[in-house]
Structure formats: structure tokens, C-alpha cells
C-alpha positions in Angstrom: 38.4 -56.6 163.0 40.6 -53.9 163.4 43.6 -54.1 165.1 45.7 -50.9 167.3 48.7 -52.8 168.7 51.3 -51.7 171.0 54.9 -50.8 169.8 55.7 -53.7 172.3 53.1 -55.9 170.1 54.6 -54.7 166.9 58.7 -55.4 168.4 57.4 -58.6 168.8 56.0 -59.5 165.5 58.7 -58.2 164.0 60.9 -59.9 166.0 58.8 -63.3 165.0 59.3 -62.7 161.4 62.9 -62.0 161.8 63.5 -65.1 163.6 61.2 -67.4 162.1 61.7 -66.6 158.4 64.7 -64.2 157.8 67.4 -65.5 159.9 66.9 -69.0 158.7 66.8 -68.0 154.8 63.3 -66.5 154.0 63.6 -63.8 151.3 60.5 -61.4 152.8 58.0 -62.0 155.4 55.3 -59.4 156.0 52.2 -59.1 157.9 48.9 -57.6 156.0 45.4 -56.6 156.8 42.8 -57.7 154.3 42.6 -54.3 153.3 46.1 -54.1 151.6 47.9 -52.3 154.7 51.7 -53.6 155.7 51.4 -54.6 159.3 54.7 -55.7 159.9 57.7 -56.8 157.5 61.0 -58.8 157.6 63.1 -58.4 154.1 66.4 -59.0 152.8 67.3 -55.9 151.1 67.0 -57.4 147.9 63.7 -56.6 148.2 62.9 -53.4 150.3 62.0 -51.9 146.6 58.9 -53.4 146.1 57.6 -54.0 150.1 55.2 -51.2 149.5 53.4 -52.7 146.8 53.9 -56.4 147.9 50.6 -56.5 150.8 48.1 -54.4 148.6 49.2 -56.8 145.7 49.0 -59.8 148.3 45.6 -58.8 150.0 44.5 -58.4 146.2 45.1 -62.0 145.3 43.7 -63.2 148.1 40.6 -61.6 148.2 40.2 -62.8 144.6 41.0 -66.9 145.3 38.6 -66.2 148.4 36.2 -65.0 146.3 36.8 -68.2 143.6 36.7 -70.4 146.4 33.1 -69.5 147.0 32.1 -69.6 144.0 32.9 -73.7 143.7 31.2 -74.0 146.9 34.1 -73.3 149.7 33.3 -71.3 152.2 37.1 -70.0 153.7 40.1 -71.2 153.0 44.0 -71.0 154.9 46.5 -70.3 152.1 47.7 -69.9 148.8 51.1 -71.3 147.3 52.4 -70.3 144.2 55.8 -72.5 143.4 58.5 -70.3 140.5 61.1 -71.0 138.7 63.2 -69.4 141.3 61.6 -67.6 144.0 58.2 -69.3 146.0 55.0 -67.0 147.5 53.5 -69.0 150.5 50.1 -66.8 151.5 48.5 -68.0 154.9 46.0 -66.7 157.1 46.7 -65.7 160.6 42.8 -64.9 161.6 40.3 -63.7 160.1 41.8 -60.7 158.6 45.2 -61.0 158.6 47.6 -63.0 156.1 51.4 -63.6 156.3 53.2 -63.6 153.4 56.7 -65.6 152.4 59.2 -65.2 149.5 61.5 -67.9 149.3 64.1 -68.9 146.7 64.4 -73.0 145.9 67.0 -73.4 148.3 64.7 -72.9 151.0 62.5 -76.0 151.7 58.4 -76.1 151.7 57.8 -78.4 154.3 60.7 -76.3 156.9 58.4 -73.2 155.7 55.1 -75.0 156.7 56.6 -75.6 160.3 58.3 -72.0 160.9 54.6 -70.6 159.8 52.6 -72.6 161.7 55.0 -71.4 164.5 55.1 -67.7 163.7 51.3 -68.1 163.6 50.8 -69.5 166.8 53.6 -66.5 168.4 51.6 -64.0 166.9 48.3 -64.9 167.2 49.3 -64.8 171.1 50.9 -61.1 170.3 47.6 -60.3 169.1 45.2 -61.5 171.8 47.4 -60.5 175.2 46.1 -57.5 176.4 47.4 -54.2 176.1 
């Protein structure tokens, strides 16, 4: 499914990532297509070097767990978690072709990430389906 949105639909998921993951202590939050494309991002400047690599890299790795998950019998699955020494990647999906995707350092916790996602998820999954 390909999605056209609105500069008004793209202030607001921009505005969701800011809110929900930046301004309370997420490293980067971005929005990606399936396909690799950057939909939307949020990032501390620490990392504004590598966002343009980051969703291809991200839509990559997730195409290739999807494609392990099937292979021992699963048939979808909703995210991916990879816990560092010092910086976390939380990969969920938003529907059926979209993924956000979180860096977080140890001072940020996993569970206060789990709620601000399933937040952001429910804002822009609204974003997404309010017409034009």
C-alpha cells in the first residue's frame, strides 16, 4: 500500500515522533516504508549522519526476520528488539508496510518505550487513515 500524505499528515507525524520519543529522551525515531524509504524522522543531532542509511538498513532487517519467521512457521510478526551495550534498536510495525524505528541509550527505559510506541502508533495510524 502506498501511501501520498498531506504536508498537514506529515507535520503531524513528525510532530508525534518529536513528542513521543525525542522530547522525553529517544535518540532517533523515524518512519519507513517496507521498501527502505524515510517517511518521517525525529533525531538528535548525534545522529543526523547516518539517518539516510538507517530505514533502508532497517527495512533490510526486517524483511530478513520476516522472512525467518516464516520459515519456522510464523506467519507475521510486530517487532524486533535488539538490546547493546549502550544504545537499544526497538523495530515495530505500524501496518502493514510501515515500521517505526527507536534508538535509545540505557538510560532510557524499555517498558516507558513500549507505552510511547504503542501511543505514537495509535496517533499515526489515525494520521494515516483521516482523509485528505
Amino acid at each position: 500500500m502506498a501511501h501520498k500524505l498531506s504536508k498537514k499528515q506529515l507535520g503531524r507525524i513528525e510532530e508525534i515522533l518529536q513528542r513521543d520519543f525525542i522530547d522525553p529522551g529517544v535518540h532517533c525515531a523515524f518512519l519507513v516504508d517496507l521498501a527502505g524509504n524515510d517517511i518521517a524522522h525525529r533525531v538528535i543531532s548525534k545522529f543526523e549522519g547516518v539517518i539516510n542509511l538507517l530505514p533502508a538498513v532497517a527495512a533490510s532487517n526486517f524483511a530478513a526476520v520476516s522472512a525467518m519467521a516464516r520459515m519456522v512457521g510464523d506467519k507475521d510478526f510486530a517487532l524486533i528488539f535488539h538490546k547493546g551495550e549502550y544504545k537499544s534498536i526497538h523495530f515495530r510495525k505500524v501496518m502493514s508496510d510501515l515500521l517505526i524505528v527507536s534508538i535509545f541509550g540505557n538510560e532510557f527505559s524499555l517498558g516507558l518505550l513500549r507505552l510511547k510506541m504503542n501511543e505514537a502508533i495509535r496517533k499515526i495510524r489515525e494520521t494515516l487513515l483521516k482523509p485528505q
